[in-house]
C-alpha positions as semicolon CSV with decimal commas, in nm:
position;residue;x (nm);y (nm);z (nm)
1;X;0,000;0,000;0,000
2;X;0,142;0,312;-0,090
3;X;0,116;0,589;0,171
4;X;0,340;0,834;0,083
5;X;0,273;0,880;-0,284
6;X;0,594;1,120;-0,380
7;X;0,859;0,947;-0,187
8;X;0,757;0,608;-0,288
9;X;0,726;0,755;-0,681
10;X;1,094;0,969;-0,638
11;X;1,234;0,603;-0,546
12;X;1,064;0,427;-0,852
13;X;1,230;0,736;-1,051
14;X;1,534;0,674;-0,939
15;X;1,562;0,338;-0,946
16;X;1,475;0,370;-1,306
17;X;1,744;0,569;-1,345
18;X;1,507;0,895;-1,443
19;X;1,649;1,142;-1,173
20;X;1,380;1,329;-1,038
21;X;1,090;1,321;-1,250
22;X;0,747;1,456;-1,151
23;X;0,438;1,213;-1,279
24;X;0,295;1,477;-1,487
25;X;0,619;1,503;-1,688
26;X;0,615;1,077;-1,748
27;X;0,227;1,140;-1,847
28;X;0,336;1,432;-2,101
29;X;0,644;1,189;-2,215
30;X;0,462;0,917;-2,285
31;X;0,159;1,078;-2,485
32;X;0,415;1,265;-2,681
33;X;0,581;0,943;-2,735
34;X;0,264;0,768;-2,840
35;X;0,231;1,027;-3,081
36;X;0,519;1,014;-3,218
37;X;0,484;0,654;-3,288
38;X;0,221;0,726;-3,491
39;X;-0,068;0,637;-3,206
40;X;-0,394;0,806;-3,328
41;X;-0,509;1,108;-3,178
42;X;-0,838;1,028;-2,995
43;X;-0,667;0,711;-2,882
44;X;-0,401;0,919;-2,708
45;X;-0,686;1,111;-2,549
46;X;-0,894;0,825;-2,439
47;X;-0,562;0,702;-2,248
48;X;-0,486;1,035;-2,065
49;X;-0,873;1,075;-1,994
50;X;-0,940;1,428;-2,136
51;X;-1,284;1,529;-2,160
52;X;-1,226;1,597;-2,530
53;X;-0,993;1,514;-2,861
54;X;-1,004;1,886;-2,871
55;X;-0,783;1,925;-2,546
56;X;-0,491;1,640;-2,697
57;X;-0,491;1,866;-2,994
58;X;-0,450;2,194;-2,827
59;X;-0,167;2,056;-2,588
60;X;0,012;1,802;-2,845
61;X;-0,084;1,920;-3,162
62;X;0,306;2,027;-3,260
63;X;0,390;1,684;-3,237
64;X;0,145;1,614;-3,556
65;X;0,332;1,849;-3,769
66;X;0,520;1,545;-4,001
67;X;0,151;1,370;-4,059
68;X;0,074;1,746;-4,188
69;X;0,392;1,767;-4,387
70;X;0,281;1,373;-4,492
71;X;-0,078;1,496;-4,614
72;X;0,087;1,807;-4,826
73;X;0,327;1,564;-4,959
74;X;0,004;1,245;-5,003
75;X;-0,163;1,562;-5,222
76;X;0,124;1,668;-5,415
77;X;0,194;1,337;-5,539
78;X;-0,220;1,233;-5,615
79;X;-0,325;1,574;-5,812
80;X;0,038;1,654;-5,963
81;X;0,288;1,343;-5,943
82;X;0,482;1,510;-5,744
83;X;0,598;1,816;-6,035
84;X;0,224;2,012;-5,977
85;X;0,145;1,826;-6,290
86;X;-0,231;1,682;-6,255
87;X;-0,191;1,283;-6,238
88;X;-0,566;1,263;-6,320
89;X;-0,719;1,484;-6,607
90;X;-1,054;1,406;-6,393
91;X;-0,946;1,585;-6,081
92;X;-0,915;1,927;-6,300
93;X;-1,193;2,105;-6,191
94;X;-1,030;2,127;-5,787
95;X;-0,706;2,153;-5,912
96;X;-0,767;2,543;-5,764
97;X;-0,900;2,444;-5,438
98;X;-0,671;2,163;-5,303
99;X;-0,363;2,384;-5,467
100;X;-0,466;2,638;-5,219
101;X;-0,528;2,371;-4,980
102;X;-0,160;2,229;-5,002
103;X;-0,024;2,571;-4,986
104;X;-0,214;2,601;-4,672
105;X;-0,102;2,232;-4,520
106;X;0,249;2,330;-4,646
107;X;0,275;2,684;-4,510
108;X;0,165;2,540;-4,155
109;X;0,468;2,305;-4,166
């Protein structure tokens, strides 16, 4: 039974060879890790308990900046092969819009 809650976790820190750690900084560690590793965003909520997606986003959301970079990149390559050529003669017509879009997605990266 634990009854001293930040002794007992400073010697679990330091046993683990983590210094002196506070639990919010291993709870912020390991969702940015999760992340990272490519964990999907409302799962990463559900695990830290927020009341909303929204709340992960705000706090985390610079971690998400390569799957931006990822869906500039995913766009590029579908609607110009990469060379802002169109790849599909179909997909003319919002050539306008999702070039504005990927300006957008790129700008934010």
């Amino acid at each position: 039974m634990i009854q001293k809650p930040h002794r007992d976790f400073a010697i679990i820190c330091q046993r683990a060879g983590l210094d002196h750690w506070h639990p919010h900084e291993l709870r912020h560690s390991a969702a940015s890790l999760m992340l990272a590793s490519g964990v999907k965003l409302q799962v990463v909520s559900e695990v830290l308990g927020h009341a909303s997606i929204r709340m992960t986003a705000d706090v985390y959301g610079h971690i998400l900046a390569p799957d931006r970079e990822a869906a500039a990149d995913a766009m590029d390559q579908a609607l110009w092969n990469g060379a802002n050529q169109v790849a599909n003669p179909s997909l003319t017509g919002i050539r306008l819009l999702t070039g504005l879009e990927l300006a957008l997605l790129r700008a934010n990266r």
